[in-house]
N, C-alpha and C positions, 0 to 999 in steps of 0.2 A: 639730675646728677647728685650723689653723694654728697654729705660732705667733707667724707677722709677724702675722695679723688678733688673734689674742687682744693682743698689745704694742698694736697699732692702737686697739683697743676700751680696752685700761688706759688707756693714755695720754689717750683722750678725757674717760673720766671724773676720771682724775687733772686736768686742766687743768680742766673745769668747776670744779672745787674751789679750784684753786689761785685761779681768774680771782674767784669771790668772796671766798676768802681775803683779796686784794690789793683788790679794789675794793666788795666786797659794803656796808662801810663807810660807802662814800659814798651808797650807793642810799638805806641805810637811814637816814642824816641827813638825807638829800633827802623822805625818807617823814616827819622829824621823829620816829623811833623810839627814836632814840638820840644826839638833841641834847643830853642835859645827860650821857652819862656820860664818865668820864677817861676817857682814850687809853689808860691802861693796862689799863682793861676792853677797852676797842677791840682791843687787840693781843690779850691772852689769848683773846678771841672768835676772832681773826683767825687765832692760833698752834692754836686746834683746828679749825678748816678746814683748815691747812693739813695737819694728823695725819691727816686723812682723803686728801688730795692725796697722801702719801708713802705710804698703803696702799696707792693702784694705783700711784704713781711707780715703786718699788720691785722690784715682780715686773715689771712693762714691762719693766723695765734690766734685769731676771734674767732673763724668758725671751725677749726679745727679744737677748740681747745672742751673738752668736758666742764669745763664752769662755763660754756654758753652754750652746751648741749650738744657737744662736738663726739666725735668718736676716742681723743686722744689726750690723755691725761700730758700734764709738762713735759715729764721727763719724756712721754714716746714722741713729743712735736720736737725738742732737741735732739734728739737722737735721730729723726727722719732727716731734719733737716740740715744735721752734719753728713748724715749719708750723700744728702741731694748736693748738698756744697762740694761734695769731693768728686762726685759722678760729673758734676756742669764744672766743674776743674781742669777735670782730667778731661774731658771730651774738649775746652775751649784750650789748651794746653796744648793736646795734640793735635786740632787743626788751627788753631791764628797762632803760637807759638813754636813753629815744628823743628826747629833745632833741639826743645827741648826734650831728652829721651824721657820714657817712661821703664823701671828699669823692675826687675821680679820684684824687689824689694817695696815697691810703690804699689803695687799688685799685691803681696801679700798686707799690706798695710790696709789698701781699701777690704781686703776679705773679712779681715780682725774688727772691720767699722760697720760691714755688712752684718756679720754676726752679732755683732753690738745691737744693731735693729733687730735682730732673730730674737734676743734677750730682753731686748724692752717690751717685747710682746708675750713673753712668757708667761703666764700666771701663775703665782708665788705662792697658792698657797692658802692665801688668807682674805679670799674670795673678790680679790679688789683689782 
């Protein structure tokens, strides 16, 4: 296997993680799971999803990265992996959050992020 599709594949599972890290929270207050406890159990819950987020984060950025012999210079691993963040968003979004619409506006928004990865792959020019 590659290793832009193995970065590919990190990175998708790092961002499932991350996306319930940041929001998993809300699902489960929404569930009534976790209405009476502090925020500060909230966070510690929240801080070991995200320990799992940085397990695949981590080697993504290492074997994806051109300074360990990767296919992908910084900026194209930031820019993949806002893409992957908004696609595993929008996909956990619209099935565990489904009240929440997804509206043209959010659709032209992910197209302008798409393009942004069309861009980071362009070459400028000045053979690099």
């Amino acid at each position: 296997m590659s290793k832009g599709l193995i970065t590919i594949l990190l990175l998708l599972a790092s961002n499932v993680f991350m996306t319930f890290a940041w929001y998993g929270n809300l699902k489960l207050q929404q569930m009534k799971l976790i209405t009476d406890w502090p925020l500060i159990a909230i966070i510690v819950l929240s801080w070991g999803l995200a320990l799992l987020e940085y397990c695949f984060m981590i080697p993504a950025n290492r074997i994806g990265s051109t300074i360990n012999g990767g296919p992908f210079n910084l900026m194209q691993l930031k820019i993949i992996q806002e893409a992957i963040s908004l696609t595993v968003f929008t996909v956990i979004v619209a099935t565990v959050f489904k009240g929440e619409p997804i509206r043209w506006n959010h659709i032209v928004a992910f197209v302008f992020i798409v393009l942004a990865v069309f861009f980071a792959f362009l070459k400028d020019g000045s053979g690099q």
